[in-house]
Structure formats: C-alpha cells, structure tokens
C-alpha positions as CSV (number, residue, x, y, z in Angstrom):
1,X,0.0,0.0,0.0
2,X,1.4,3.4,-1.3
3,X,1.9,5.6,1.5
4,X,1.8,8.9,-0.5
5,X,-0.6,11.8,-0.2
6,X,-4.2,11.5,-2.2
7,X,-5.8,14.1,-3.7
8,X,-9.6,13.7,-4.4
9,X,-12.0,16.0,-5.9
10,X,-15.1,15.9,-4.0
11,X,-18.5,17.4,-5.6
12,X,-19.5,19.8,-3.1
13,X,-23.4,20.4,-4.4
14,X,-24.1,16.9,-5.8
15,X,-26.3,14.6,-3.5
16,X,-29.8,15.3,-1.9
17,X,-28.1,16.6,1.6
18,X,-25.6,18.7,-0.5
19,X,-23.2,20.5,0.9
20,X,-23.6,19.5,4.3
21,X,-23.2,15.8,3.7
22,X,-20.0,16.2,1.5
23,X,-18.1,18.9,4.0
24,X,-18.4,16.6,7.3
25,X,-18.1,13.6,5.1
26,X,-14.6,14.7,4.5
27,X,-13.8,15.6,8.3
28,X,-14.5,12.0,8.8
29,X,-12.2,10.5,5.6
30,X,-9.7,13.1,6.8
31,X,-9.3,11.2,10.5
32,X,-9.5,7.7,8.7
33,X,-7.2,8.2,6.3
34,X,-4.4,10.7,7.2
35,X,-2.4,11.9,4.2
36,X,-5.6,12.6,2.3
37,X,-6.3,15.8,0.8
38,X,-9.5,17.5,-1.1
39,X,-10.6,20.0,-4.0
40,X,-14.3,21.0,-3.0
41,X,-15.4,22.3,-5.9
42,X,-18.9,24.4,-5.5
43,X,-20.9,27.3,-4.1
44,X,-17.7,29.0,-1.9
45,X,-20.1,31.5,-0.1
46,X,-22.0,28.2,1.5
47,X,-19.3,25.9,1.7
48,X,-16.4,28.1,3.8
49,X,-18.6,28.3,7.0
50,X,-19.1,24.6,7.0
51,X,-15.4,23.8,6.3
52,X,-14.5,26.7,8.9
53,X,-16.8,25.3,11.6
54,X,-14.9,21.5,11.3
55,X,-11.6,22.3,12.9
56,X,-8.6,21.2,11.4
57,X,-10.3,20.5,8.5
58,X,-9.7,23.4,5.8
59,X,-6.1,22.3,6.8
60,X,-6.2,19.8,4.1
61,X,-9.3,21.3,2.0
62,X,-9.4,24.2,-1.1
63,X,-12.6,25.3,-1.6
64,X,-12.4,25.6,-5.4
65,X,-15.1,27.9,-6.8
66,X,-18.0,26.6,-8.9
67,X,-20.4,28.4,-10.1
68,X,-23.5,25.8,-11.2
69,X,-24.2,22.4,-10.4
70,X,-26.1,19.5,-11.6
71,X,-29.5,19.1,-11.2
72,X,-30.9,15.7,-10.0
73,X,-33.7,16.3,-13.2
74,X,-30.8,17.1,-15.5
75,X,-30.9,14.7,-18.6
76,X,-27.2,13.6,-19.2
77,X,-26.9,15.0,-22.5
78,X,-28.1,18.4,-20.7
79,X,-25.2,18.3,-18.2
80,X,-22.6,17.7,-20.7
81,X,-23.9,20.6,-23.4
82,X,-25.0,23.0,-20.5
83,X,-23.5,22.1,-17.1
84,X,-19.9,22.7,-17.4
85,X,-19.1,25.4,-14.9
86,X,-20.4,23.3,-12.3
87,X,-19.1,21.4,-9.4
88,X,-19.3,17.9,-10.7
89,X,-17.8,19.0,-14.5
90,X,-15.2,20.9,-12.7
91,X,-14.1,17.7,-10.3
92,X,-14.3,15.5,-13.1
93,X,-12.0,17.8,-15.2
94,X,-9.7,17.8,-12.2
95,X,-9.1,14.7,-11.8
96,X,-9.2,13.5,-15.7
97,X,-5.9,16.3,-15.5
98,X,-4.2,14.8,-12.4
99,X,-4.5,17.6,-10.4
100,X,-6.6,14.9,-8.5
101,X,-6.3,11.3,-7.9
102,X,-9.8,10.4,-8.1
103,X,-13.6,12.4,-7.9
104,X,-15.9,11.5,-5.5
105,X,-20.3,12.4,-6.0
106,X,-23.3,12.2,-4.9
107,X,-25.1,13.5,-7.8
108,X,-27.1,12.3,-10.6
109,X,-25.9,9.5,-11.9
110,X,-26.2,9.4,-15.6
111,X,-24.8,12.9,-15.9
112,X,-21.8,12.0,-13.8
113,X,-21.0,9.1,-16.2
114,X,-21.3,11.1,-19.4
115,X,-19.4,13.6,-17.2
116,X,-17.1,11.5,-16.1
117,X,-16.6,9.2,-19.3
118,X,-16.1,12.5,-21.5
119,X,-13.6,14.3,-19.3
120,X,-11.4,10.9,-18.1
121,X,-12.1,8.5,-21.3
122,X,-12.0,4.8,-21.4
123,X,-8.8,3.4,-20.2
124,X,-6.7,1.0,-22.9
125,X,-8.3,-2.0,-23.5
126,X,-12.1,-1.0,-22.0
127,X,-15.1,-0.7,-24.2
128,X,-17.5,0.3,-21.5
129,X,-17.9,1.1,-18.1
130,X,-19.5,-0.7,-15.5
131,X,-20.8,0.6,-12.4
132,X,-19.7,-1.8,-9.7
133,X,-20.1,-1.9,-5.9
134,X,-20.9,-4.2,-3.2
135,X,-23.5,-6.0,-1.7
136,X,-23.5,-7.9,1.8
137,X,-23.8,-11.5,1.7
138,X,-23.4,-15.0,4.5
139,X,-20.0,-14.8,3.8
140,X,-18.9,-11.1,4.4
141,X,-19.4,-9.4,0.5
142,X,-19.1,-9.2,-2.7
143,X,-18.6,-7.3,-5.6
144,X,-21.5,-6.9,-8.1
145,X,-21.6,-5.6,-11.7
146,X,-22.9,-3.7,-13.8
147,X,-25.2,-2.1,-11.9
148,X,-27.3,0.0,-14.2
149,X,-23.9,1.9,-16.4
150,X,-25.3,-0.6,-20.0
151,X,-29.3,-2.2,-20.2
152,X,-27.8,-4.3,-22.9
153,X,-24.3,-6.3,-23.1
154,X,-22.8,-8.4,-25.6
155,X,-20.5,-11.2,-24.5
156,X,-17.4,-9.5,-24.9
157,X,-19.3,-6.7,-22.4
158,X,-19.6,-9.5,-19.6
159,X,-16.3,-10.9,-20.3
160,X,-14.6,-7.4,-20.1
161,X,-16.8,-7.0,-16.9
162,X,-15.9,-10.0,-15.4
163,X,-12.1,-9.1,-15.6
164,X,-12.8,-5.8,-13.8
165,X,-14.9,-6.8,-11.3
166,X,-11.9,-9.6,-10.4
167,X,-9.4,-6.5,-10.4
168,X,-11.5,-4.9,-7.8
169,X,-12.5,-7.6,-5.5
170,X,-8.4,-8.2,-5.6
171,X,-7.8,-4.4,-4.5
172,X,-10.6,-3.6,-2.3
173,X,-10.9,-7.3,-0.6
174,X,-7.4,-8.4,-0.9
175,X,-8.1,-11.5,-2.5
176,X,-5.6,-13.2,-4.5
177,X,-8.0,-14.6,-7.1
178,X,-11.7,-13.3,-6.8
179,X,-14.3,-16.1,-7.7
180,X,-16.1,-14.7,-10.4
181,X,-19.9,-15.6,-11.3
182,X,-22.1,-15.0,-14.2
183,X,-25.8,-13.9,-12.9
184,X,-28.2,-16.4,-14.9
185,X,-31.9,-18.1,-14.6
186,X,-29.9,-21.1,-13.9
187,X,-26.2,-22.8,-13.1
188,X,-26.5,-25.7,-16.4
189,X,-24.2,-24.6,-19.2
190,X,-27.3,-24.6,-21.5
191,X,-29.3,-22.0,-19.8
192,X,-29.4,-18.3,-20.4
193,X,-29.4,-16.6,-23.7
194,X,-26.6,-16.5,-26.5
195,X,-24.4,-13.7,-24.8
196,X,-24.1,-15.5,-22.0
197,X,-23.0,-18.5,-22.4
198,X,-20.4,-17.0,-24.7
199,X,-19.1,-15.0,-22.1
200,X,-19.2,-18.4,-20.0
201,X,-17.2,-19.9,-22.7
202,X,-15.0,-17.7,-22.8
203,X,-14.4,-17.2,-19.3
204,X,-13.7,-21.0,-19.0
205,X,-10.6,-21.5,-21.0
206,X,-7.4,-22.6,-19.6
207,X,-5.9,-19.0,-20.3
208,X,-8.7,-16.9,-19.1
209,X,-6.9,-14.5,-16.5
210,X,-10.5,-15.5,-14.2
211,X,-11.2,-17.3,-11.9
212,X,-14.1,-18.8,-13.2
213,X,-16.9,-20.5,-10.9
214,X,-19.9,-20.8,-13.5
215,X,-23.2,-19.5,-13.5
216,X,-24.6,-18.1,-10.7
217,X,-28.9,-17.9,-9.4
218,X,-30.3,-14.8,-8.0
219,X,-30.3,-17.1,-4.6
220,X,-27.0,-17.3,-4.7
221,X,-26.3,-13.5,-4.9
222,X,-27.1,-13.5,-0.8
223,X,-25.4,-17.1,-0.1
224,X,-22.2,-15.4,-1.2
225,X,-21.1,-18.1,-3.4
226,X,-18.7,-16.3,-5.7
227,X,-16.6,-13.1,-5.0
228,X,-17.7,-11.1,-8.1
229,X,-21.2,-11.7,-9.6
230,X,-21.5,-10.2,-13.6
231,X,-24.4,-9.0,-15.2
232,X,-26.2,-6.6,-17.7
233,X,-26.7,-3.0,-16.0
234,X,-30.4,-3.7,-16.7
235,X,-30.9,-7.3,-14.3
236,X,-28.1,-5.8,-12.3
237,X,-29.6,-3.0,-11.1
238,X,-33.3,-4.7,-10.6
239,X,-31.2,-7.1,-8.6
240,X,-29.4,-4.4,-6.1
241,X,-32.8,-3.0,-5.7
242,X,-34.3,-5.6,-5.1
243,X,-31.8,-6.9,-2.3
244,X,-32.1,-3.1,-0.5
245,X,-35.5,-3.2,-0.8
246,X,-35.8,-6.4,1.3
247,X,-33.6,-5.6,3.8
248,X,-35.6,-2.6,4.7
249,X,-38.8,-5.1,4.6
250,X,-36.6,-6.9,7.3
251,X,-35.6,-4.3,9.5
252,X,-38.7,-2.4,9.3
253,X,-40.7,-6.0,10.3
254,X,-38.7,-6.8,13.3
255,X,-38.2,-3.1,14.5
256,X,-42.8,-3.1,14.2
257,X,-42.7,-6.8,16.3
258,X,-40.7,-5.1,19.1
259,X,-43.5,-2.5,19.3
260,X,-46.2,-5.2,19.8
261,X,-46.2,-5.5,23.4
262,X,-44.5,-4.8,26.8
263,X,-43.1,-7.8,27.1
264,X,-41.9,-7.5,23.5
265,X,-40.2,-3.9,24.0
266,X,-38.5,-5.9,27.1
267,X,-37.4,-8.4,24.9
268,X,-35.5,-5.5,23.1
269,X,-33.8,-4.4,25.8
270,X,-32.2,-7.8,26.3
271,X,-31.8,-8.5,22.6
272,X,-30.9,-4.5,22.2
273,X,-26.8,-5.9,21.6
274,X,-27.8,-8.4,19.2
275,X,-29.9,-6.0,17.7
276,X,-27.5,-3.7,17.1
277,X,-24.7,-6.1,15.3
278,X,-27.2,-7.3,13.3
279,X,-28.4,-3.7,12.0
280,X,-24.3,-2.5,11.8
281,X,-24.4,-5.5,9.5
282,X,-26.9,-4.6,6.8
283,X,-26.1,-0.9,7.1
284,X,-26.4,0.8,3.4
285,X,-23.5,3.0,4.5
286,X,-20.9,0.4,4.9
287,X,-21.3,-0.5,1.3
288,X,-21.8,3.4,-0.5
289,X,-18.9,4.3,-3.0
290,X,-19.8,2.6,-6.8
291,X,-17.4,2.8,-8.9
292,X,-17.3,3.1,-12.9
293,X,-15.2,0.5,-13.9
294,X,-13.4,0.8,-17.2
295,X,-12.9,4.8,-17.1
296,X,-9.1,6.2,-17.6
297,X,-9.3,7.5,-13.9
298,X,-11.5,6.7,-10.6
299,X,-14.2,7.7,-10.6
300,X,-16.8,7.2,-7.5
301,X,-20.6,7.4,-7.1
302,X,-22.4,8.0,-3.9
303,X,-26.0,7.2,-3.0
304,X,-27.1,10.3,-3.2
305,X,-29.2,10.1,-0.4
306,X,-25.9,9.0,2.0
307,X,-25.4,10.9,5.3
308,X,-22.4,12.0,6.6
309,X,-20.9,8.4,7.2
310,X,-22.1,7.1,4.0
311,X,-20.3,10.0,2.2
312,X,-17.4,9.3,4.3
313,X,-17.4,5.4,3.0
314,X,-17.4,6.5,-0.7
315,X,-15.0,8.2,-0.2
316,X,-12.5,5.3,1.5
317,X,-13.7,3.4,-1.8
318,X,-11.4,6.5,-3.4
319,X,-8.5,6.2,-1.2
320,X,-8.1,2.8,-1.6
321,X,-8.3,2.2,-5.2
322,X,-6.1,5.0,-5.5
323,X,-3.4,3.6,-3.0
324,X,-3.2,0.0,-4.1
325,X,-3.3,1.0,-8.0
326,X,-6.1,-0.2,-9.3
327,X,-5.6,1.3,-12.5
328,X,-2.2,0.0,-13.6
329,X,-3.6,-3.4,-12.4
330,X,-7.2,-2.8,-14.5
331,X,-4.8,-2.2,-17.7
332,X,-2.4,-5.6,-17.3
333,X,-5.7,-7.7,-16.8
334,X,-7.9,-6.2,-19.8
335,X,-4.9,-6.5,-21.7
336,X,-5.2,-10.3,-20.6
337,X,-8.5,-10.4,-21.8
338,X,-8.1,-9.1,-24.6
339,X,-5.9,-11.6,-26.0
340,X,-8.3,-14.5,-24.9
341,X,-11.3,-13.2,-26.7
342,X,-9.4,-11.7,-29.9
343,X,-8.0,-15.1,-30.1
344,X,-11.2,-17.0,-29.6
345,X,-12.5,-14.8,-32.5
346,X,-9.9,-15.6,-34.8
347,X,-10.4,-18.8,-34.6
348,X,-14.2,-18.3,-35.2
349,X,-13.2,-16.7,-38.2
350,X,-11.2,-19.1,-39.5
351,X,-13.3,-21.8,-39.3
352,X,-16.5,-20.0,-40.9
353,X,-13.8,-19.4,-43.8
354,X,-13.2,-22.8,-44.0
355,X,-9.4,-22.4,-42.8
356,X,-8.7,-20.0,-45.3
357,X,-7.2,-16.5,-44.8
C-alpha cells in the first residue's frame, strides 16, 4: 500500500443533503485516512462556514469555486452541453488532468457518467464502463456488476466486466484470485441466452486470467457463493434494488414486532446488543462508494441520499483504489483479456472461412 498523499476532488453540491453531507463527510475521511487531501469544488459562499466550523479541517481542504451544479432532473446529455461550470464538471475535469487522484459524487448519476466518461475516457483495452459496488452476503461481501452503467451487453461486455470486477475484488478485498460468477436463470451450461453463455465460454478456458466458478442464481447472490457476480446493467440494477428493498422489509418488520407489546419492547432491551450487530451489519453505509469501472481515472458514485458516514465510506472506496493502484492493475488484466477473446474470434473466423485466410 502506497503511503503517499491523495488528492480527491469531492462534488460539493451533488447529493440530496448537498453540501452538508460532502463537507463533514470529508472531516470523517480526513481522520481515517491521514495523508488525504481534497478540491471541493462548488458554491464558496456556503461551503467556507461549513469547512470553517470543522476544525482542522480546511487544513487539508481548497474550496475551489464553482459556479452551477447538476441538477438531479438534468438529462445527461443536458449536463454535458449546458452544465460545465459546475461542481461535478469541474471535479471530473480535475481529476481526468491529475491535479486529482480520483472524484468522489453524490449527484445524478447518468450525468456524472457522461461527465465522467467524457472528461477521463476509457482506459486502454475497456469498451464500456461498468458501475460496480458491493453487496453484503453469509460470507462477508461481494462485488457486483454492472449495476445499471449498459441495459444491454454483448458477451465480450460481460467478459470485459468479469475481468474488472476480479481487479477490484483483488484491490478492495485483498483477494488473491476473486471467484467470479455470471448472474443467470440457472447454473447448467445450456441455460441463459446466446451472450451468455459465450461470455461463459469464454471465461472457461485454460488462459482466461478468471477465476471462473460458473453461472450463478439470483439465490446465490445473498449465499455469497462467488466473489464477483456479472451481469447486464439492466438485471443488475433490478437485482441491487431488489436486495435493498428487502432488507428494509426486514428491518422495518422486526423493528414493528418489538413495538407489539410490553413484554416485546422488554425483549428488546435484552436483545438491544444483538440487535445492534445485526443492523451494523446490513447498514447501506458500509457499502456506498460505486465505482465506474473501465474509465481512464477513478471515478466514485455516492447514493445520493448517503449521510455523513455514508459519504465518508465513498470516499474510502477512493482512497483505496487510488493507494493499491487499481488502475495500472485494470490495464495488465484487460490487456489479458483481450488476448483471450481476440483469439477465440480468430479462430471463429477461420473456421467459418473454411481455414482459409
């Protein structure tokens, strides 16, 4: 782990609880991860007496002035034509020049990937990016993706995907070789569409630089069978939904049968330790920060309804991509990749040819 200083541009206005959420988001990084430094970008005039009232913090903070911001209602194609004076363009542009190591928002996301993906570019060897995070499961977590970046994906897509998604489970979960699933209606070879099981294919051979466990069920998402579960953006996201949606089902169930009685809310009281493990556990926060996967810088997306911790989680996401260079690792493994499928291709070629040239 790199032990130099990190610079990350932080979005000051993007996010519903914008700025408040992104200024003491930072105090809280700043104590976690000393060495780490930040470009606020946004409305000066509302973000100095925030910074000012955190002490210590404008220490390692430059309020860098911004005179618009993106809307949650802006279209992407709006923020890119009309939004460029504002705090997430200017972030973006920051860090696409180095003069950041990574941004860090809570805004909208589609315009902070057209943002994002016109200011920073794909990195050698990506097609697209992927929006990837992580999602708790009976063994700890993993890593899902795409989460909602591409509704449709060709095989090469999920093969591509499948080799960043190992990349980060190997940075931000220290794993030496990630497990990595494809998310299908079922775990037989023959099952799923075409794209698929030509990713799967692919994904199998003896020089795939994957760790490849198979095909993966939506059950198996929670049971934390593989490390790295790939999809299309479009069953990706209905998936992550899906899994928050149920946990606040949960939660919200056994918070209303502790309510039922006296003896019940006494029950709390002795369960109240248990109680709180278990919600520290499925806490949202502890898994904020997606990340666009594929782009020629980092680039992170907060929920942008994250409090102060939540923001502050993103923005470890940042740090530690940043420190344990993701990127030069993303570039040898696509590269990897690349070789496996252009070959496979060939070969395909060839033999619809007949073998000739």
């Amino acid at each position: 782990m790199s032990a130099g200083k990190v610079v990350l541009a932080l979005d000051g206005m993007g996010g519903d609880h914008a700025p408040d959420v992104v200024v003491n988001g930072a105090d809280i990084a700043r104590e976690r991860y000393p060495g780490t430094t930040f470009l606020l970008f946004g409305d000066a005039a509302r973000l100095k007496p925030l910074v000012d009232k955190r002490k210590g913090l404008a220490q390692v903070l430059e309020i860098v002035p911004a005179e618009d911001a993106v809307l949650a209602e802006d279209k992407p194609s709006f923020a890119l034509r009309r939004r460029r004076k504002s705090s997430m363009w200017l972030a973006c542009e920051a860090a696409a020049q180095g003069r950041a190591d990574s941004v860090v928002s809570a805004g909208n996301t589609g315009a902070l990937l057209a943002i994002s993906m016109f200011a920073m570019r794909m990195i050698e060897g990506a097609d697209r990016p992927a929006l990837a995070s992580f999602v708790p499961t009976a063994r700890g977590e993993s890593v899902m993706l795409d989460l909602g970046a591409n509704i449709e994906c060709d095989a090469a897509n999920l093969a591509e995907f499948a080799m960043m998604g190992s990349v980060f489970a190997q940075v931000l979960m220290g794993l030496d070789t990630p497990k990595v699933g494809l998310l299908n209606v079922g775990s037989e070879e023959l099952k799923g569409h075409e794209e698929v099981r030509q990713a799967a294919a692919w994904l199998r051979r003896e020089d795939s630089p994957v760790s490849f466990h198979g095909f993966v069920e939506g059950n198996d998402i929670g049971a934390g069978l593989v490390d790295v579960i790939v999809t299309d953006g479009f069953t990706g996201n209905v998936a992550l939904k899906t899994i928050e949606g149920t946990a606040k089902l949960y939660t919200g169930w056994v918070r209303d049968v502790f309510r039922t009685s006296t003896l019940a809310k006494i029950g709390y009281l002795f369960a109240a330790g248990a109680w709180d493990k278990f919600r520290k556990r499925v806490d949202p926060r502890r898994y904020n920060g997606g990340v666009f996967l594929g782009l020629d810088g980092v680039c992170v997306k907060s929920h942008g309804g994250a409090d102060d911790l939540g923001f502050a989680y993103a923005i470890g996401v940042a740090v530690d991509l940043v420190r344990y260079e993701y990127r030069s690792k993303l570039v040898e493994g696509l590269a990897r990749m690349k070789r496996v499928t252009s070959a496979v291709e060939a070969s395909e070629t060839l033999e619809a040819t007949g073998g000739s040239a």
